[in-house]
N, C-alpha and C positions, 0 to 999 in steps of 0.2 A: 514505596511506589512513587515513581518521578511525577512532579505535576506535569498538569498538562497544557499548562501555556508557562509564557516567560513571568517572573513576578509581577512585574508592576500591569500586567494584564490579568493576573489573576485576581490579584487583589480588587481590580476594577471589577471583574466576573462575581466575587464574590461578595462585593458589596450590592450588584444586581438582583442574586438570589435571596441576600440577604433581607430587601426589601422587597422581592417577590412574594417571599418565606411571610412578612410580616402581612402580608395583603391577603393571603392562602389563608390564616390563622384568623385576620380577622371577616373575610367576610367567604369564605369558603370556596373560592373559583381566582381565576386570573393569574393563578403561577403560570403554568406552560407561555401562557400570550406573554407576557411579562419577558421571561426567563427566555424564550426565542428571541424578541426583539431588541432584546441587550447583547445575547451571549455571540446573535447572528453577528456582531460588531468584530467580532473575535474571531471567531471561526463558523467555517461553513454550518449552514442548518442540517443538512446530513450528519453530520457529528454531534451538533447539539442534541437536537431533536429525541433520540434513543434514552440518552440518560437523563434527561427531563423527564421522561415519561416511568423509566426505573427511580426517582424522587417524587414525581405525583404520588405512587403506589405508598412511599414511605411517608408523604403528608399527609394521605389519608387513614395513614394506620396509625399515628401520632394523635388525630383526631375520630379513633373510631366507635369508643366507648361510648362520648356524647349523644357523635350521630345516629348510633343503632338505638339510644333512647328515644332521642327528640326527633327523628327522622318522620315527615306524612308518609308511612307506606303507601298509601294509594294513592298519591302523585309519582312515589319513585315507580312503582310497578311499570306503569303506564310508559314512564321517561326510558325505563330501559327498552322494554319493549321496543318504541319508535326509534329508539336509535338500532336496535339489534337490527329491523324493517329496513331503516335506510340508509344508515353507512354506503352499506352494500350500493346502493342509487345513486348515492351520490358522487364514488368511484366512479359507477359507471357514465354519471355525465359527465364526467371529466376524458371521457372515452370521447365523447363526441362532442365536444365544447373547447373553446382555448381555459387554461383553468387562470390567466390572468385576470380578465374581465370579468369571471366570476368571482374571483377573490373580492375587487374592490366595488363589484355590484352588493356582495354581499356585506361589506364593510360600510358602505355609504349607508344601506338601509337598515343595521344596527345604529349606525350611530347617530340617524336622524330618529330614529325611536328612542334614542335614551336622552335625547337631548329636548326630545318632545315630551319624555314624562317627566324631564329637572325642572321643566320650566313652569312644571305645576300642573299638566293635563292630565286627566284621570281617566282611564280606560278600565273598568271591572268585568273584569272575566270571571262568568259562573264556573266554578271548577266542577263539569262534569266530567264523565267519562272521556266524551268524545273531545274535551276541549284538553286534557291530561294526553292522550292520544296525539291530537294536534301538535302536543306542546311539545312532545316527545319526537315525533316523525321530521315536525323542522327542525331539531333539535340535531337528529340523525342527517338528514340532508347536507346540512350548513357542515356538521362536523366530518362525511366524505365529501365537500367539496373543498372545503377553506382550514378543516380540523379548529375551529372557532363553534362549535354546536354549544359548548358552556354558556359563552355570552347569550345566547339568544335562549337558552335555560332561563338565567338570569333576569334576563331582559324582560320575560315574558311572566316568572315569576313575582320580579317586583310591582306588577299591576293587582296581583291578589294580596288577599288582604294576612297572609302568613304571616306568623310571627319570624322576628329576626331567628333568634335560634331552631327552630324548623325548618326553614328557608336555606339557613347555612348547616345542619347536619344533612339535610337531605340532596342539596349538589354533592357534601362531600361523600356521602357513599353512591353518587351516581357516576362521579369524576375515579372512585376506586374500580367500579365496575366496568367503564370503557376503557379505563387505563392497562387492568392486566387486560379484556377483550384487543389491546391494540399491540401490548405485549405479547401476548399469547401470538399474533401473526407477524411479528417482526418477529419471531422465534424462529417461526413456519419457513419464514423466507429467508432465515440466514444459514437454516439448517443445508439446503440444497443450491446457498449461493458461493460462486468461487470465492479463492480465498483474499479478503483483501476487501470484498467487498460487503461484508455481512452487516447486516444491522443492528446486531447483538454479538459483542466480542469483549475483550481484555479491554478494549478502550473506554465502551461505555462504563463498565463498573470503573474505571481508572477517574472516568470526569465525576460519577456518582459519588464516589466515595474522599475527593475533596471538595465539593459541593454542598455535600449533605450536612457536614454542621452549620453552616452558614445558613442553610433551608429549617433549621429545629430549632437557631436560636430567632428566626424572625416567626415562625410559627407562632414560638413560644412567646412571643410580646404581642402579635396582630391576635393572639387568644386573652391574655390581659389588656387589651385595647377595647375588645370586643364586647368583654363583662363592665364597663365604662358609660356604654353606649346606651341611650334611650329607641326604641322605633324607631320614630321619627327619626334621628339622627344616624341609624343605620340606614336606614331605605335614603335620604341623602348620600352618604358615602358610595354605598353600593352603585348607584345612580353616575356618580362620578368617576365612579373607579370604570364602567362602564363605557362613560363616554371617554378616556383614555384609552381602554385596551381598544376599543372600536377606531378612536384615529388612528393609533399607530399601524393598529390593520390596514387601513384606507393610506398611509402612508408609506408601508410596507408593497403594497400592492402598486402603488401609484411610482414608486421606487424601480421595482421593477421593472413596470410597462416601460420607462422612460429608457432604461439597458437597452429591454428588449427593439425597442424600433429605433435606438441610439445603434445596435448592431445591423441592423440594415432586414430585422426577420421580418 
């Protein structure tokens, strides 16, 4: 099977997932954002986008045995639920909204929250029902508006008091859960779209399937990284890795506008 870019682009591409792979492994979220804002360098997000989401599927089934140990079910319950809620909403504001200014609205106010809880401020959220709920519903928003709902998982989780490993097996079967649910409708929609234009074809498994060792061996060291770590020292990292996936978003966004009214829209 031919690669799918020239060499010395690949190589770049897969030094990208490589340390995508190693950030997925050790704190369980941040591949996709990651692996979009590098690979977007290369080639269109329409192309990435697909088979990012077929290597989500495969890094959380590399990590699944842990998670279904250590995972709080009754935080995941709640998280899938709110996203199953509002995905769906969050599409549809994008029905009636420009989705630019909501991308980088939503990226400014991630990243001024994580940059408010590195710098030492402490916000404790009672994890009840409804505040699981909450966490979940914005979770589902942010992810039909911006497909960034992980960060603001994260974001919201690192103010409770979860343990590292709790915290990271239970994104990773939240992230396995949305991932085929997004799977499953890029199916829906390639099944009945002309040809040429599907969102699941010969291509995606083509970038998947030289991607993917690159994505298992940084797994496989961001998981011995991970067993390294103290609390403290994770909830730092995480924090940080945070406030990067959140600029590039804001930078991403802020990229675009700049096209967009550089083209005269």
């Amino acid at each position: 099977m031919s690669p799918p870019l020239p060499p010395a682009l690949l190589l770049a591409a897969l030094l990208f997932v490589l340390a995508a792979g190693m950030v997925r492994g050790f704190a369980g979220f941040g591949f996709s954002a990651l692996c979009v804002a590098g690979l977007s360098l290369f080639a269109p997000p329409a192309q990435v986008v697909p088979p990012i989401f077929v290597l989500e599927v495969l890094a959380s089934l590399t990590l699944l045995r842990a998670a279904l140990r250590e995972a709080n079910w009754s935080w995941l319950s709640w998280l899938v639920l709110g996203n199953a809620l509002c995905i769906p909403v969050g599409i549809a504001v994008l029905a009636w909204l420009d989705e630019l200014p909501l991308r980088l609205l939503i990226g400014v106010l991630l990243l001024g929250a994580a940059l408010l809880l590195r710098s030492g401020w402490r916000l404790a959220l009672t994890p009840t029902r409804g505040m699981r709920l909450a966490t979940g519903l914005v979770s589902g928003l942010v992810n039909g508006v911006a497909a960034i709902g992980g960060i603001a998982v994260a974001v919201l989780l690192s103010t409770t008091q979860m343990a590292p490993a709790v915290m990271r097996a239970t994104l990773v079967l939240l992230f396995l859960l949305t991932d085929l649910y997004a799977l499953a409708w890029a199916g829906l929609l390639s099944a009945g779209a002309p040809h040429g234009t599907a969102l699941l074809g010969p291509d995606t498994l083509r970038w998947a399937l030289w991607l993917a060792p690159a994505m298992l061996a940084g797994i496989w060291l961001g998981n011995r990284w991970f067993r390294g770590v103290s609390p403290a020292q994770f909830r730092r990292w995480v924090l940080n890795l945070l406030i990067l996936i959140a600029l590039l978003s804001v930078i991403r966004a802020l990229w675009a506008l700049s096209a967009w009214w550089g083209s005269g829209a």
